[in-house]
KELO-879768 format. One record per atom (N, C-alpha, C, O): residue number from 1; residue in one letter; chain; atom name; x, y, z. Coordinates in Angstrom, 2 decimals. Last residue first. Example, Ala and Ser with C-alpha at 12.3 -4.5 7.8 and 13.67 -1.06 7.14 Angstrom:
BEGIN
torlo, pado, fido, nuza, u, v, w
2, s, A, N, 12.85, -2.25, 7.08
2, s, A, CA, 13.67, -1.06, 7.14
2, s, A, C, 12.90, 0.03, 7.87
2, s, A, O, 13.41, 1.14, 8.04
1, a, A, N, 13.19, -5.69, 7.80
1, a, A, CA, 12.30, -4.50, 7.80
1, a, A, C, 13.20, -3.30, 7.80
1, a, A, O, 14.24, -3.32, 8.46
//
This chain:
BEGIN
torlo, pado, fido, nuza, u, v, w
42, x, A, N, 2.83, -9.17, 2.71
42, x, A, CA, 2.20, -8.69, 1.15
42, x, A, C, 3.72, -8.23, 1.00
42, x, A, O, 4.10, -7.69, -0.05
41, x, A, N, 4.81, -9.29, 4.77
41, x, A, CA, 4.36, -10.44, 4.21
41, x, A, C, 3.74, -10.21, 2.97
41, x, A, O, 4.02, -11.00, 2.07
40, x, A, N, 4.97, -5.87, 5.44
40, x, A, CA, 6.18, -6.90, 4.78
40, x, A, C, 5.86, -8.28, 4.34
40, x, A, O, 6.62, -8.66, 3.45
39, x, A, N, 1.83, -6.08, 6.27
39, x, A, CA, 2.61, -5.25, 5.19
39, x, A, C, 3.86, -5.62, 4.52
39, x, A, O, 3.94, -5.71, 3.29
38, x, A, N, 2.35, -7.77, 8.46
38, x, A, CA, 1.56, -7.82, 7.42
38, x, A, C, 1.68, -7.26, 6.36
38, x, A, O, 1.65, -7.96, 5.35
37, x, A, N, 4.14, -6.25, 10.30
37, x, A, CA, 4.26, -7.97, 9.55
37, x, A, C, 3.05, -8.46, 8.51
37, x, A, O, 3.07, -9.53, 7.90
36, x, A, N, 3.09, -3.71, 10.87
36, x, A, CA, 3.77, -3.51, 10.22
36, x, A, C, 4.00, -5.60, 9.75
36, x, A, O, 3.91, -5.87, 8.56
35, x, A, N, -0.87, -3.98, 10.53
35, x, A, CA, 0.53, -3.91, 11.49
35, x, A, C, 1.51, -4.31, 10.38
35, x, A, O, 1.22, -4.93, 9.36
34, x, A, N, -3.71, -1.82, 9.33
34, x, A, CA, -2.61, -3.10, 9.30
34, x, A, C, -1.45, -3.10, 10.01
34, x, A, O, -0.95, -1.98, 10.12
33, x, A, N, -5.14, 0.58, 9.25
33, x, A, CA, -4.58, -0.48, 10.67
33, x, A, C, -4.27, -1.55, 10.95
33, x, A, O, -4.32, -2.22, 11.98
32, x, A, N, -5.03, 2.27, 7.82
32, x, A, CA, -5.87, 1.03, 7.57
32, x, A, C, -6.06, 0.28, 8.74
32, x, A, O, -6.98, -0.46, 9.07
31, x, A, N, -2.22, 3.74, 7.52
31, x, A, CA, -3.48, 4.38, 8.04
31, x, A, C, -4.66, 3.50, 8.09
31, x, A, O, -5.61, 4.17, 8.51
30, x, A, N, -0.75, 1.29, 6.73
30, x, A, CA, -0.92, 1.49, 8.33
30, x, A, C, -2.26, 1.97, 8.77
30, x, A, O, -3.08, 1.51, 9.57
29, x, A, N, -1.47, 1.45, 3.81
29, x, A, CA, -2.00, 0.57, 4.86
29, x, A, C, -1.95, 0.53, 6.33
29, x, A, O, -2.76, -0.02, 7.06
28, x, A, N, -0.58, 4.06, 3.20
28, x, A, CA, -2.47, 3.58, 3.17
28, x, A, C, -2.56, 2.30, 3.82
28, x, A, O, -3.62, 1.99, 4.38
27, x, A, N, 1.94, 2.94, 3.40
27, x, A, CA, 1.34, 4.33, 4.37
27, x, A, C, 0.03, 3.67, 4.57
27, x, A, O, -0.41, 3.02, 5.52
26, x, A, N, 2.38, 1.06, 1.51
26, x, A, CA, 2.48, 0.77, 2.87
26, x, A, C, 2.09, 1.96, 3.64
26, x, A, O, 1.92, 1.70, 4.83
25, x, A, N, 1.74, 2.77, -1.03
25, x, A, CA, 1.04, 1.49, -0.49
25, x, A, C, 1.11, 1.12, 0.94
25, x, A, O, 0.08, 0.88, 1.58
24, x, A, N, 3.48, 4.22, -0.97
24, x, A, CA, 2.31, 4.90, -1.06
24, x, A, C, 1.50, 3.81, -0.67
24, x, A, O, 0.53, 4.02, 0.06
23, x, A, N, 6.03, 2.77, -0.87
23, x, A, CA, 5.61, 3.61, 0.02
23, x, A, C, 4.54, 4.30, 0.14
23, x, A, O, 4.39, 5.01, 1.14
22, x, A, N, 5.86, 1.70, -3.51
22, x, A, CA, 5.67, 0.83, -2.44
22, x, A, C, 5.59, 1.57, -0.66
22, x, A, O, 5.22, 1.02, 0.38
21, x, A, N, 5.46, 3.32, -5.38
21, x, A, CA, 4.65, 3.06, -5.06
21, x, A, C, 4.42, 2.07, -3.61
21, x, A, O, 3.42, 1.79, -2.94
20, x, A, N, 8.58, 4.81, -4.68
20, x, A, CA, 7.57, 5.36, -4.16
20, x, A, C, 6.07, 4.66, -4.32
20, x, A, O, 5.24, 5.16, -3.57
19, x, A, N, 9.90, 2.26, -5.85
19, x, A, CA, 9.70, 2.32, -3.80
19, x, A, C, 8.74, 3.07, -3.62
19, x, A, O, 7.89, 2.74, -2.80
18, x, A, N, 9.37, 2.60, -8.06
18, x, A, CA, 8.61, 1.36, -7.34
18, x, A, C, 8.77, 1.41, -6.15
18, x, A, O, 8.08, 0.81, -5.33
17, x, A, N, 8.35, 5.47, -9.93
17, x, A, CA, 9.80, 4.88, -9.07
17, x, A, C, 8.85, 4.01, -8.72
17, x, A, O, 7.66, 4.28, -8.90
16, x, A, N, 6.33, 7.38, -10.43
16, x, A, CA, 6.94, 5.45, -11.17
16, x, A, C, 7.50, 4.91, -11.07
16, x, A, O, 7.65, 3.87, -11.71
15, x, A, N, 5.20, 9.36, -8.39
15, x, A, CA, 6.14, 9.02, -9.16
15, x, A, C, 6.39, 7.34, -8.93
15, x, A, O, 6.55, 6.54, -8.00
14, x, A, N, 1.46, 10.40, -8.94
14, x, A, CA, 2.47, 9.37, -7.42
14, x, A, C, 3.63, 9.57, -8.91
14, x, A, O, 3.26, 9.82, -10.06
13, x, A, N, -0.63, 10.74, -10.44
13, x, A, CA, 0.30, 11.73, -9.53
13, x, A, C, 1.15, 11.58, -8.94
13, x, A, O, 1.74, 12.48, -8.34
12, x, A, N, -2.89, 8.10, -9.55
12, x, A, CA, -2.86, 9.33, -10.10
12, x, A, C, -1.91, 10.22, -9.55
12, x, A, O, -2.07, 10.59, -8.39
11, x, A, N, -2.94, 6.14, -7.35
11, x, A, CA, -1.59, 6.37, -7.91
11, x, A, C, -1.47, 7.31, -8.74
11, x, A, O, -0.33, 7.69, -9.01
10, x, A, N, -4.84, 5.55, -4.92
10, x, A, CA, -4.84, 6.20, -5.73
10, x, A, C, -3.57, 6.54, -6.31
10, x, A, O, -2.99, 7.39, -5.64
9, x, A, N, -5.62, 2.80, -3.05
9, x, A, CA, -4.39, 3.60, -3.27
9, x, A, C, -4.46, 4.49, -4.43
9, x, A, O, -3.86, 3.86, -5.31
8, x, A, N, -7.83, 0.99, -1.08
8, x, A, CA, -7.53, 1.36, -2.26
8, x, A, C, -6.39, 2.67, -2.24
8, x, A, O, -6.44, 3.46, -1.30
7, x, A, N, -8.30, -2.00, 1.48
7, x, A, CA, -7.69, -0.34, 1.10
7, x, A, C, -7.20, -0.23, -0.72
7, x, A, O, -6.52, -1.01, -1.38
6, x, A, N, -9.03, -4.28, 2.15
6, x, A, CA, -10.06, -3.17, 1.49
6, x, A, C, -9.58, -2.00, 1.42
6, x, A, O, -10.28, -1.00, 1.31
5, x, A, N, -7.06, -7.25, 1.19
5, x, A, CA, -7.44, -5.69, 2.19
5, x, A, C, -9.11, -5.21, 1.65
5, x, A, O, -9.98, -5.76, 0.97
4, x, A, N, -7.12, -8.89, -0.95
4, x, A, CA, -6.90, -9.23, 0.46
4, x, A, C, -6.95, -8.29, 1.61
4, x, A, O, -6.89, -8.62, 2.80
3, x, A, N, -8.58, -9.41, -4.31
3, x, A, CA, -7.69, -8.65, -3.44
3, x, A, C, -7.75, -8.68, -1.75
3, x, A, O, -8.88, -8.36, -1.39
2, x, A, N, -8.31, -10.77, -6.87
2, x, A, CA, -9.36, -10.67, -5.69
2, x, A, C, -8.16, -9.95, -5.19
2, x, A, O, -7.02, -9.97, -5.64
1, x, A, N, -8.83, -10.54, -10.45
1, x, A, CA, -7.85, -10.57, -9.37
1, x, A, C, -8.56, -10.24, -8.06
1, x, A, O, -9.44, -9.39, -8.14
//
């Protein structure tokens, strides 16, 4: 699987709810300095 960033997300510890991964994902990507239409397009 190729992947389209270079940010990695450590999910060790995170809860299995899917918003919280989808909020652990979209943080690490701002802090990345992706803009928010990029983040909603992934």
């Amino acid at each position: 699987m190729s992947s389209i960033t270079h940010i990695t997300v450590k999910l060790i510890d995170t809860d299995g709810n899917a918003f919280a991964i989808l909020g652990c994902v979209s943080r690490a990507l701002r802090k990345g300095g992706y803009d928010d239409e990029f983040i909603h397009t992934v």
